[in-house]
C-alpha positions, -999 to 999 in steps of 0.1 A, spaced: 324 395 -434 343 428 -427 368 425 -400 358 457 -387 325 442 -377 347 422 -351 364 447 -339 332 471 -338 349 502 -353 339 520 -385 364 516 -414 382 550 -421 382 543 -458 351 552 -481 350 552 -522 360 584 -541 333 608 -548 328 637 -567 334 658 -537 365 645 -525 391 668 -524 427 659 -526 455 657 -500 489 662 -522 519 640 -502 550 655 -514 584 659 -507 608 687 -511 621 679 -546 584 674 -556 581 712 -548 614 719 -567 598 697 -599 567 715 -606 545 683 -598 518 702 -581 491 720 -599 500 758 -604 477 777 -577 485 749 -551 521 754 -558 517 791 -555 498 786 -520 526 768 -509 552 792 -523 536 818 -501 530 800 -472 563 789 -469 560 751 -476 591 731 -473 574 696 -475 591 685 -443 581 652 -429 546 659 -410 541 695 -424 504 700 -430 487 731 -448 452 737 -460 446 752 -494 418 778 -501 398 779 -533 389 806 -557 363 818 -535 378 809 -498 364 774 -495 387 745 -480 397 729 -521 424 705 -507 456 700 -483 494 695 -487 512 668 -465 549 670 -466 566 635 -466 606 647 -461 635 645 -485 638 603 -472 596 596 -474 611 556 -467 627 565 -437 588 574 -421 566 554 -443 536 557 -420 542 595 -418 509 597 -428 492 587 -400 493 623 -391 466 631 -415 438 613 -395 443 644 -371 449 670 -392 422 667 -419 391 686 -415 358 665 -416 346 655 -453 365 624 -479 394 626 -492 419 611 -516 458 613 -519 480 622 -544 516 612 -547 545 600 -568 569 595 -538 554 563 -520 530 536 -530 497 544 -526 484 515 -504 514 524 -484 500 558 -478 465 550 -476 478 525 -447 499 549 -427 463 574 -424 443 542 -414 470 534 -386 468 571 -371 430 569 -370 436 546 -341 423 561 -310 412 537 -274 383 553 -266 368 521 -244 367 547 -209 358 575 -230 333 594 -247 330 583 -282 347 603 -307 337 594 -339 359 593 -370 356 625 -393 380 622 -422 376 594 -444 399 582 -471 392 573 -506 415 546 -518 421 547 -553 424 518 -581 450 495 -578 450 490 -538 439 458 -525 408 468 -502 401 438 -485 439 435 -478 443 469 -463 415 467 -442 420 433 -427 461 442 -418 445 471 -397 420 457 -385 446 429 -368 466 461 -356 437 475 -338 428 444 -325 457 438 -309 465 472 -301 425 472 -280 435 438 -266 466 449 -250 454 486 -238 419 471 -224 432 470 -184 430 434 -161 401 440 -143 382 440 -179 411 418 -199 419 389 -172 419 356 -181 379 351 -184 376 381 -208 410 371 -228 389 339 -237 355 357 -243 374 380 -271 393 348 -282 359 324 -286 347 362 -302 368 358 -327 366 324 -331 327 328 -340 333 355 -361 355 334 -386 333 302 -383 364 283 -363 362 259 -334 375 269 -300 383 251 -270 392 256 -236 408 237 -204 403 255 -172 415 254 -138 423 219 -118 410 203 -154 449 216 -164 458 192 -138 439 161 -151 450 166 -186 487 171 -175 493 209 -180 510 216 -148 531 244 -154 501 266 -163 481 252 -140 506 263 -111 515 301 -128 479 308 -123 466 291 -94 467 320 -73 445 342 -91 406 348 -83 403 340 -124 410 304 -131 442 294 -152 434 284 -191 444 272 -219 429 284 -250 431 267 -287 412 272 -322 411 255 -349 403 266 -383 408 257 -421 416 228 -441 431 194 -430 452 187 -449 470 218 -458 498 228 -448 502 225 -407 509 262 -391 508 264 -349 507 298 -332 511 303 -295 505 336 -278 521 341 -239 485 354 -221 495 366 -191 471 388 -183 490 406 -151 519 400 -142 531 410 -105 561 393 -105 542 362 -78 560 361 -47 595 374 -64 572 409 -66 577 435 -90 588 469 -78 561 494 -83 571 511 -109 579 478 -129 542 467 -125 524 499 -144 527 482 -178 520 443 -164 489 440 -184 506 444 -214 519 406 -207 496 392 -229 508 412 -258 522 381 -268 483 364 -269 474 398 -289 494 396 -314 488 360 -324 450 365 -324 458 396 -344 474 372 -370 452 348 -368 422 374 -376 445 384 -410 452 347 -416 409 336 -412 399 369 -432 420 363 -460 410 328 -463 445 313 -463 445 277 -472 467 264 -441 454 240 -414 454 267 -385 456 263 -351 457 291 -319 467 280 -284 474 308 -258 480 295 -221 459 329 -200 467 332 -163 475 359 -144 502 362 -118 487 366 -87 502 360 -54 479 340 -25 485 315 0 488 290 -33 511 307 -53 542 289 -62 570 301 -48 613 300 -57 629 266 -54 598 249 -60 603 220 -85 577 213 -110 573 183 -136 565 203 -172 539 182 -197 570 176 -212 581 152 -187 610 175 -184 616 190 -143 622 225 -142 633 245 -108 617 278 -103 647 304 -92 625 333 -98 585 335 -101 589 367 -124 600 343 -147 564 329 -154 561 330 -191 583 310 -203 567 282 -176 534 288 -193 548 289 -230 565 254 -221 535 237 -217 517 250 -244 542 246 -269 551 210 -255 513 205 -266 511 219 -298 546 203 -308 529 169 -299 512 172 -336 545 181 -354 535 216 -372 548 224 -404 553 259 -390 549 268 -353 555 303 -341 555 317 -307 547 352 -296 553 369 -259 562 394 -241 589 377 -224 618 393 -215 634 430 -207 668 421 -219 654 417 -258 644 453 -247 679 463 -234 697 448 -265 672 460 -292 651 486 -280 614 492 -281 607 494 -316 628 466 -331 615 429 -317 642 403 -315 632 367 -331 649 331 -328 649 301 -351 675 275 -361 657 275 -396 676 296 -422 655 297 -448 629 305 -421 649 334 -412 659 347 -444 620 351 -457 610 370 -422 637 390 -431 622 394 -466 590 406 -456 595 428 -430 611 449 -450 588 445 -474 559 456 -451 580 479 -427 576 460 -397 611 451 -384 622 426 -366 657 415 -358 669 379 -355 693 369 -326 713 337 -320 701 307 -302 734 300 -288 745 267 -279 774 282 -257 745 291 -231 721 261 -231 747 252 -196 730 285 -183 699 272 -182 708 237 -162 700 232 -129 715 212 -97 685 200 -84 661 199 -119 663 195 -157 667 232 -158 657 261 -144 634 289 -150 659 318 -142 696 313 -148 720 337 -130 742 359 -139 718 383 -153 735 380 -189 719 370 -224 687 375 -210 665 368 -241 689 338 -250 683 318 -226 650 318 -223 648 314 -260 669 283 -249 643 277 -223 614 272 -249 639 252 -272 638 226 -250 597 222 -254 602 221 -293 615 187 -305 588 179 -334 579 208 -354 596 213 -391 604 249 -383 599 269 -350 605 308 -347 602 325 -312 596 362 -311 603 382 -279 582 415 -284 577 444 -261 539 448 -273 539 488 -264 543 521 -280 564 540 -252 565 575 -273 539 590 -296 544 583 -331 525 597 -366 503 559 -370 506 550 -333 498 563 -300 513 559 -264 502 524 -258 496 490 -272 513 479 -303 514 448 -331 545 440 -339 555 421 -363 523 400 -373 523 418 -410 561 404 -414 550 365 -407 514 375 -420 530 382 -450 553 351 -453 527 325 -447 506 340 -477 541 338 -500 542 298 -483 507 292 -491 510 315 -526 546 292 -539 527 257 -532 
């Protein structure tokens, strides 16, 4: 059952054939070495070659005819392991095959498939020209199911709200449920209310598209416990605290958060890890009507715990709350939350490198292990005890927005804490879900971050018991 079929895009990969012509990745002191066959070499003598990263130059046959192409990977090839991505756009129609000494093949091989991404949903078709051999020794199914999560998640995120709200966010959820044989669930609108999810219930009351909360099950009972939950919120206007203008263009990117764990939990059902799996994302959107809720309102969580709402563009973590108060309830072995929650994690780390949270060392360590492992970084910050007084309140438990504008990502990292009390281990990922500058694998626009790291780690968890 490809994952490609779910995600209805043709794989860029084929088998070699005898008419596959080779792309030769090289770096400079491949060129200096002699590596390359002698009239390629010569080619690129004469052509002034240097091998710099993203340099790109046909080579002619005998008799004129297109016989194969030189990619230059750069004196540091680790520094831009994706560089490759370039070669989706560069390529001329027909299959192809790489060959280098400088970087692992599937590694290669995964940078082209990552710059064959293209969102085409408002466009004219553009179908895929260049295909990719993979040679022996590459894990296929692997390769294909890690980008087909990235795409997914990349579609989910760029796919605007009038197409993506909260109705649509469950159809491609239940989609992907079907597709993997797992069973899916929904509570919707004033039914939050009955089954005591409040704080979703009042984030999305507002909106024409009823609140939700979403949740999958798959694999084995009995196996090891592992809990995802995805922030869905679907736009984001900032309620009745409203957003500027110019702060709203990216709002339905907000359920990035959702993206990314359906992403994983695509990699996690294709692979057939033996965990006990379960999805819950809370979709709403932040609308602002007559019912929305408004600052200094007071609100009882499912928690029990009262938290005061000082700022309505501080939604999220209201709808995380809830959702991770309910998936806590059943004590995971491993629960992980994902959202696109705050612009100070952007302010302290950037775009590129997503900030994560656990009190769980071990936890920590082995993220750290396997992003580097997979090149997808991520960056662990400190949940702080010195600030948990930040997030008190006069006239509630806590509040939704502390003052002071300082340790932004902290505190609401803080915030969710306090919904966490059962789970073994619990990390919290703060990601900005978006590409803001054009890279070689990735385009302006939605972007999975660091699913392969903690894809990666639950098949070492699953792989060590």
């Amino acid at each position: 059952m490809s994952p490609y079929q779910f995600i209805d895009r043709p794989s860029p990969f084929t088998t070699k054939s005898a008419g596959s012509r080779p792309v030769y990745a090289v770096t400079p002191a491949d060129l200096e070495a002699g590596s390359l066959p002698e009239k390629v070499a010569g080619w690129a003598k004469a052509a002034g070659f240097k091998a710099e990263s993203g340099a790109f130059l046909l080579v002619p046959g005998a008799s004129g005819e297109l016989s194969a192409a030189l990619f230059g990977l750069g004196a540091e090839p680790a520094d831009a392991p994706f560089a490759t991505g370039k070669l989706a756009g560069s390529l001329p129609a027909g299959d192809w095959h790489l060959e280098s000494t400088a970087l692992a093949a599937e590694k290669l091989a995964f940078g082209f498939g990552l710059g064959t991404y293209a969102f085409t949903r408002y466009l004219k078709d553009k179908p895929q020209e260049a295909k990719l051999a993979l040679g022996e020794g590459i894990d296929a199914a692997d390769l294909e199911r890690r980008l087909a999560a990235v795409f997914l998640a990349r579609d989910l995120i760029n796919t605007p709200t009038n197409d993506m709200g909260p109705e649509n966010l469950e159809a491609a959820f239940r989609a992907l449920g079907k597709h993997y044989g797992a069973e899916v669930s929904s509570i919707v609108g004033d039914d939050l209310l009955a089954q005591n999810f409040p704080l979703i219930h009042t984030v999305g009351r507002a909106s024409a598209q009823a609140p939700r909360l979403l949740e999958m099950r798959w694999g084995r009972k009995g196996a090891k416990t592992i809990t995802l939950v995805g922030k869905g919120v679907c736009f984001d206007t900032g309620g009745l605290d409203i957003k500027p203008a110019a702060s709203m263009l990216l709002m339905k990117k907000d359920m990035g958060g959702a993206a990314n764990v359906m992403a994983l939990a695509l990699m996690i059902m294709d692979a057939g890890i033996d965990i006990d799996l379960r999805v819950l994302v809370p979709a709403v959107e932040n609308s602002i009507s007559a019912n929305a809720f408004r600052p200094s309102d007071i609100y009882r969580s499912r928690k029990g715990i009262t938290v005061q709402i000082d700022n309505t563009d501080a939604e999220g973590r209201l709808v995380l709350a809830d959702a991770l108060a309910y998936a806590d309830e059943d004590a995971p072995e491993l629960m992980i939350d994902m959202a696109t929650l705050t612009g100070a994690a952007r302010v302290a780390l950037g775009p590129d490198l997503p900030p994560f949270f656990t009190d769980d060392e071990g936890l920590a360590a082995a993220f750290y292990a396997t992003s580097v492992e997979t090149d997808d970084p991520i960056w662990r910050l400190p949940l702080f005890k010195g600030y948990e007084k930040d997030i008190r309140s006069r006239a509630a438990e806590i509040t939704n927005a502390p003052g002071g504008g300082m340790a932004g990502a902290i505190t609401a990292a803080l915030f969710l804490k306090r919904f966490v009390s059962n789970a073994k281990s619990w990390a919290h990922f703060d990601i900005y879900g978006w590409r803001p500058a054009e890279r070689p694998h990735a385009p302006v626009g939605g972007e999975a971050q660091a699913i392969r790291a903690i894809y990666a780690h639950i098949r070492n968890l699953v792989d060590k018991a």
